[in-house]
Rosetta silent file (secondary structure, phi, psi, omega in degrees, C-alpha in Angstrom):
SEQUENCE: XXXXXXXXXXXXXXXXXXXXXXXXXXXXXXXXXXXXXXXXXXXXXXXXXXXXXXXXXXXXXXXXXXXXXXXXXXXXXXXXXXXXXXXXXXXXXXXXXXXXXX
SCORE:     score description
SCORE:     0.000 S_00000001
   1 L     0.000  -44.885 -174.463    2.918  -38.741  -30.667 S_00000001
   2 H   -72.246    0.997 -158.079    0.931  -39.348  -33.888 S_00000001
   3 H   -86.503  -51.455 -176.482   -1.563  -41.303  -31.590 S_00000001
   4 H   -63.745   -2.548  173.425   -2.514  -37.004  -30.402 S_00000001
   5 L  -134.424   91.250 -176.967   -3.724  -36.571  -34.467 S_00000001
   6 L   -89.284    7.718 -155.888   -5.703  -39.517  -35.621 S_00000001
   7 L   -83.857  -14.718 -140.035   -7.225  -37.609  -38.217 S_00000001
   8 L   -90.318  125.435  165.845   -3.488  -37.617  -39.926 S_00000001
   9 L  -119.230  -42.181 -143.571   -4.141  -39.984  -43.572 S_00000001
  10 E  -147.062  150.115 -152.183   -1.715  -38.871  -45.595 S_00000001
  11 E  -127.500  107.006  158.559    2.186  -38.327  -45.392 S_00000001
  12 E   -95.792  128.585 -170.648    4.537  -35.756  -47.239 S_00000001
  13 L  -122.671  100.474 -164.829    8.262  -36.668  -46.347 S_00000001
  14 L  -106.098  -11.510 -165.764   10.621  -34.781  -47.496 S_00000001
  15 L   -99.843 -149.158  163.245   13.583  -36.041  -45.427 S_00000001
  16 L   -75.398  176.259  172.040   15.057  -39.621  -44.099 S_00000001
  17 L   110.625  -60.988  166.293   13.046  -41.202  -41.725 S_00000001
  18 L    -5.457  -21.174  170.243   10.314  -43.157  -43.918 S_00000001
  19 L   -92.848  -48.607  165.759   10.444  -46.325  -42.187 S_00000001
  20 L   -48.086  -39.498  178.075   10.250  -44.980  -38.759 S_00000001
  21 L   -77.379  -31.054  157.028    7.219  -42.782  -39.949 S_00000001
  22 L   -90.688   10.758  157.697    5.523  -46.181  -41.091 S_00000001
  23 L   -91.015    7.601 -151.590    5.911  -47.828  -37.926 S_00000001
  24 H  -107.947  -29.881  160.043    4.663  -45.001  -36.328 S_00000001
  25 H   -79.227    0.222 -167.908    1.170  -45.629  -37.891 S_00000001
  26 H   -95.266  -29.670 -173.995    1.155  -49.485  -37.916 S_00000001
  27 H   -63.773  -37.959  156.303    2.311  -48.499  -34.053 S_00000001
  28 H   -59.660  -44.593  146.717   -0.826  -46.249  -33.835 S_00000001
  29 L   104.454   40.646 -172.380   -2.819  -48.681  -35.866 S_00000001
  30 L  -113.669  144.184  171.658   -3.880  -45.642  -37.796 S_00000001
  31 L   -78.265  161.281  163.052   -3.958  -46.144  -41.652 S_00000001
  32 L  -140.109  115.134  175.597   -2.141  -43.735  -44.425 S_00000001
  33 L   -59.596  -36.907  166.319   -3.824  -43.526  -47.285 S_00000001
  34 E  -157.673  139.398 -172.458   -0.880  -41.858  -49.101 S_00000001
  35 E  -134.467   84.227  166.043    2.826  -41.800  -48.115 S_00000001
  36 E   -91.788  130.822  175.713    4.903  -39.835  -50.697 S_00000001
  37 E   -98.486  164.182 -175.409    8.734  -40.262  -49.797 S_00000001
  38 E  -131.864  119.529 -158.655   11.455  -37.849  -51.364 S_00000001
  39 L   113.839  136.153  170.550   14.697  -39.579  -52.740 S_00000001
  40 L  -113.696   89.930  176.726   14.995  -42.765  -54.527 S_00000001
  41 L  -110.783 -174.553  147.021   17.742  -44.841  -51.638 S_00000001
  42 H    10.055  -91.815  155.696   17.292  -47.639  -50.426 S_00000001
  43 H   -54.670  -84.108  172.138   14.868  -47.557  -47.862 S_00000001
  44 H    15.953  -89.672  178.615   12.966  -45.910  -50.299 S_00000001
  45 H   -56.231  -47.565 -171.702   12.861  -48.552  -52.744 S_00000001
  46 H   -65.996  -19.257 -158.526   12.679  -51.290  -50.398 S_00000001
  47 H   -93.122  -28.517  174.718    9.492  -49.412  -48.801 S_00000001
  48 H   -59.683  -83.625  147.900    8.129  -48.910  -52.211 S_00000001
  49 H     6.968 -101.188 -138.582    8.909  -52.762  -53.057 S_00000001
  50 L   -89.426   52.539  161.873    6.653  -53.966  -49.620 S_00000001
  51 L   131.845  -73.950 -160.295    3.890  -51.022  -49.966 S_00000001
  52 L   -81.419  -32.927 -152.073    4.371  -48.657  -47.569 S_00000001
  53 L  -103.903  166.355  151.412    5.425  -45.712  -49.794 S_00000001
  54 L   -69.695  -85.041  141.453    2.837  -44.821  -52.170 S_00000001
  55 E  -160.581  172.154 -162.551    5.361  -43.020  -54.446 S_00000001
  56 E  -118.169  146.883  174.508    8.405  -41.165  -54.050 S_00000001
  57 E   -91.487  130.725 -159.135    9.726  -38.175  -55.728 S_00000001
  58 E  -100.617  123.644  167.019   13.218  -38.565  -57.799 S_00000001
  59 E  -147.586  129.776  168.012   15.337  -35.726  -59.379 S_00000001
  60 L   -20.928  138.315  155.539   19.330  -36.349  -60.089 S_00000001
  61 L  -104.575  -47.845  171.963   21.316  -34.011  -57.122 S_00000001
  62 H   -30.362  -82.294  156.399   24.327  -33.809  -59.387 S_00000001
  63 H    -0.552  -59.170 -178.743   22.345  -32.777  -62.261 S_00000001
  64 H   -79.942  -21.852  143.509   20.951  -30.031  -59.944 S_00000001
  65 H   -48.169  -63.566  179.761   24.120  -29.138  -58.796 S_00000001
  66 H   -73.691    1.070 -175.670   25.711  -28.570  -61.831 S_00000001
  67 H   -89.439  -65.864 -131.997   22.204  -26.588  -63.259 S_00000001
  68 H   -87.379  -12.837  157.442   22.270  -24.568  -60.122 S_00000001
  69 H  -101.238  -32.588  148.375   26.372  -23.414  -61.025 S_00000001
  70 H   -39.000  -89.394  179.481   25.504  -23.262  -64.609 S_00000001
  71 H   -43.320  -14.668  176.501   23.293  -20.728  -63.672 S_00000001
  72 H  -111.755   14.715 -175.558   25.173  -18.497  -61.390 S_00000001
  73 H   -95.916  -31.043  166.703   28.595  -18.636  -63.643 S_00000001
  74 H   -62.085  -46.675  159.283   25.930  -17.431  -66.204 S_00000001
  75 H   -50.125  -44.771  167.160   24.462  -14.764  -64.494 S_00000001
  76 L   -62.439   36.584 -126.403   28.231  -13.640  -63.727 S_00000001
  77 L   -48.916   58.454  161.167   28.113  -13.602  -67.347 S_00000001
  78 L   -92.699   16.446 -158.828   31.182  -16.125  -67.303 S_00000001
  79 L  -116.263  127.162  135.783   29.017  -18.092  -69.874 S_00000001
  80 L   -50.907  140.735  174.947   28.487  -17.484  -73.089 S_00000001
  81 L   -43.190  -14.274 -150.515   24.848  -15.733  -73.927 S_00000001
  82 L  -116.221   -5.187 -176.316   23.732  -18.274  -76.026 S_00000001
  83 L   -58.194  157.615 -147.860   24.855  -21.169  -73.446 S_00000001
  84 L  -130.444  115.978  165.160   21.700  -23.251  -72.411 S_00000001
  85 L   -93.366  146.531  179.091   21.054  -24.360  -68.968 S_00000001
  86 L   -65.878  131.640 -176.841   19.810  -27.668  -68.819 S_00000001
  87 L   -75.813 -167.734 -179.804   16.527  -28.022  -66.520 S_00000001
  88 L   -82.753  159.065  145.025   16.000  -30.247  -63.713 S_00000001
  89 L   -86.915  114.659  158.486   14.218  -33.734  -64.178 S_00000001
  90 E  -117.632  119.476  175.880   11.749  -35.165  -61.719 S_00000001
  91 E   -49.165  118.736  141.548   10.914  -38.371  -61.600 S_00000001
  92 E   -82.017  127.442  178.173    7.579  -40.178  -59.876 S_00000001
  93 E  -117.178  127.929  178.935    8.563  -43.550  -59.024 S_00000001
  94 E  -134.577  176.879  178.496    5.881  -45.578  -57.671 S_00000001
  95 L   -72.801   37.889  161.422    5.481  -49.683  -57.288 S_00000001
  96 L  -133.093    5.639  171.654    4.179  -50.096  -60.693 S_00000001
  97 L  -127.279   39.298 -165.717    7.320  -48.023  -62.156 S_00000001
  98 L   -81.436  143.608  155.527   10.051  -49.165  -59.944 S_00000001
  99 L   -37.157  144.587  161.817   13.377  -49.925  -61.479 S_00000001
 100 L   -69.829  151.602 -170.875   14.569  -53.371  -61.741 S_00000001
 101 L   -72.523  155.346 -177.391   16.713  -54.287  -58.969 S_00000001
 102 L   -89.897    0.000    0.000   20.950  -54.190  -59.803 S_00000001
């Protein structure tokens, strides 16, 4: 399918999939120039590791969970006023800031 855009350089991902979408240009033989991934898994990391990703965007989903409950127990003003929600944090992780491996 990507073989019908060849014009296609650059990659926003927001889902799963990231490996499959870089075989699909070494299968095309088309380069990408930038490949940002969304999530720090696995795959991710391993694609970062070898390369392929460019860099991926990180942010806590607990963290964002509990901001995103914070905020409506506040609005229900089941909060104190003076209670503070914490923002979100996002991360760029790319292969010159990758975590050491565990």
């Amino acid at each position: 399918m990507i073989e019908r855009y060849p014009d296609i350089c650059a990659v926003y991902s927001s889902g799963g999939g990231n490996r499959a979408i870089a075989n699909a240009f070494d299968a095309a033989g088309l380069p990408c120039s930038v490949f940002v991934g969304h999530d720090l898994d696995e795959d991710n990391l391993d694609l970062l590791r070898r390369g392929r990703l460019s860099l991926v965007i990180h942010h806590e989903l607990r963290r964002d969970a509990r901001s995103a409950c914070q905020l409506i127990l506040k609005h229900q003003r089941l909060l104190p006023p003076s209670f503070e929600v914490a923002s979100s944090t996002i991360g760029i992780i790319t292969p010159f800031n990758l975590p050491e491996p565990v």
